[in-house]
Structures are given as structure tokens and as C-alpha cells.
C-alpha positions in Angstrom: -11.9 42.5 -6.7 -11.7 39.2 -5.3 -11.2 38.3 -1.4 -10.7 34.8 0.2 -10.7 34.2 3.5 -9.0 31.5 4.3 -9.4 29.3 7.4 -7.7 26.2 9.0 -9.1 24.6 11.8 -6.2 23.4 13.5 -4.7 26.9 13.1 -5.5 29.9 15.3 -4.2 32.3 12.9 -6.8 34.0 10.4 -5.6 35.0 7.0 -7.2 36.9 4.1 -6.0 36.9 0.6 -7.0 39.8 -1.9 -6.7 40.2 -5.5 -7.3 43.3 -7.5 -7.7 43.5 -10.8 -6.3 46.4 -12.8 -7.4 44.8 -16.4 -6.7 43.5 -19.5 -3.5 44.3 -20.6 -4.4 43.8 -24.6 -0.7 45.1 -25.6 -0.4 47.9 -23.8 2.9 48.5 -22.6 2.2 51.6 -20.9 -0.6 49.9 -18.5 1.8 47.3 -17.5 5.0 49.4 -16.3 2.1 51.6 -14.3 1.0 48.4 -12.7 4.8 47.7 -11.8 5.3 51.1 -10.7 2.5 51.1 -8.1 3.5 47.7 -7.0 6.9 49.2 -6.3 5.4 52.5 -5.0 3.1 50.7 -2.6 4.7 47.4 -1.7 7.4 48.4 1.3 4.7 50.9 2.7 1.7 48.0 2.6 4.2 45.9 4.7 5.5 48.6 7.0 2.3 50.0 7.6 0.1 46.8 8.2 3.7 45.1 11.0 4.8 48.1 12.6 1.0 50.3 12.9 -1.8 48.0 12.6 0.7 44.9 14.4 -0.4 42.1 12.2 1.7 39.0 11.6 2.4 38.1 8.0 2.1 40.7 5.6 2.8 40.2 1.7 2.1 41.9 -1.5 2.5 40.5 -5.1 2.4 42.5 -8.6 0.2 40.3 -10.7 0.2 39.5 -14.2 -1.6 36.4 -15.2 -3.8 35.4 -19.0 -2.8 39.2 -20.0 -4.6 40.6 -16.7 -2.7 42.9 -14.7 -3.3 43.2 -10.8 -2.5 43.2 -7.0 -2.4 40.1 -4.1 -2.7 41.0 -0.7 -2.1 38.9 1.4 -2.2 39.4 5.4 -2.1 36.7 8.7 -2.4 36.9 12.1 -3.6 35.3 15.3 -4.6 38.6 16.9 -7.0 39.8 14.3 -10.0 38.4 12.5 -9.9 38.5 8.9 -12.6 41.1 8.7 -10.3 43.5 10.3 -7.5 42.7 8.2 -9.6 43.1 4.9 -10.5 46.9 6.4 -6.8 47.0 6.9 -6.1 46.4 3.1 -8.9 48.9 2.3 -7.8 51.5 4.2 -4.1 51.1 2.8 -5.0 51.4 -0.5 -7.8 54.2 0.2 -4.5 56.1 1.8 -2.4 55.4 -1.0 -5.3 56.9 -3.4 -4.4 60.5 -2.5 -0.6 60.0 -2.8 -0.5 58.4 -6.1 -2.5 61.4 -7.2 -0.3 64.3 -5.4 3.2 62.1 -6.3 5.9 65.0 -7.3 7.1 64.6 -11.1 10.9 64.4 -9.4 9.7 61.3 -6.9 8.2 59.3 -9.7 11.0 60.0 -12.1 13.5 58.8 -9.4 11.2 55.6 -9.4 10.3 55.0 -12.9 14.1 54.8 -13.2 14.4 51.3 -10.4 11.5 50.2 -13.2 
């Protein structure tokens, strides 16, 4: 896990940036369309959730794969909250999304293996 925040001075919005690392990828196929599949499973919700629930500003996230290591930016911005809150925003997300990747329906995940 790595987490930035990142501050400008003659900006009032705060911003956090955070990376998670899934691991090496060392040929394995299998890892990587997993990684793409969560990014895909996750990505519309992480924005959706983090606008429309927790009303933060700018809301991104990024599939990573970078040197063979296969991983997730977060990125979040807003003038309302301080980055602290926004990291426990990210946490919380992906806490959430714990429980749902583990009770996803063979038929759901077929249906998105298949965008993949």
C-alpha cells in the first residue's frame, strides 16, 4: 500500500492518491485478468459511491500494471474534505467491496468476465 497526500498551497482543495499493490505478476496470466476484472467490478461503484454518497469532488480509479506489478490508484479531491477523511473513504470502499467480491454469483461474474 502506498498513500500520498498531496497538497498545494495556493489550492484549497485536498487530494489523496492511493496505490495498492496486488503483486508480481511473474507470467501469470490468470493473476492479471483477475486484477482487470476487479478493476472493472469496482471502478463505476468507487466513483458513484465516493460523488453521489460521501459528496467528494474528483473521484478516479486506475487498473495498474507497471515493471510486472499488478495494482490499484485511487485517487480522490475535494475542498470540503481533508484528505484523512477521504483516505477512510477509500478504506471503507474497498472494505465494502471485500464481502461482495466474495459472495459474487457465478452468473454475474461470467456476464463480466465476458466485457474482459
Amino acid at each position: 500500500v502506498y498513500e500520498e497526500r498531496i497538497g498545494d498551497k495556493n489550492n484549497k482543495q485536498d487530494c489523496i492518491l492511493a496505490y495498492y499493490q496486488v503483486g508480481l505478476v511473474k507470467g501469470d496470466l490468470k493473476m492479471s485478468l483477475c486484477n482487470n476484472l476487479l478493476h472493472t467490478f469496482m471502478a463505476i461503484p468507487f466513483t458513484q459511491e465516493m460523488k453521489a454518497m460521501r459528496n467528494l469532488d474528483r473521484v478516479a480509479a486506475r487498473e495498474s500494471y507497471q515493471r510486472d506489478c499488478l495494482g490499484m490508484w485511487f485517487l480522490v479531491q475535494s475542498d470540503k474534505c481533508t484528505s484523512e477523511y477521504m483516505s477512510k473513504c477509500i478504506n471503507d470502499f474497498l472494505y465494502s467491496m471485500k464481502s461482495k467480491v466474495k459472495n459474487f454469483p457465478k452468473k454475474d461474474f461470467d456476464t463480466l468476465n465476458g466485457f474482459v
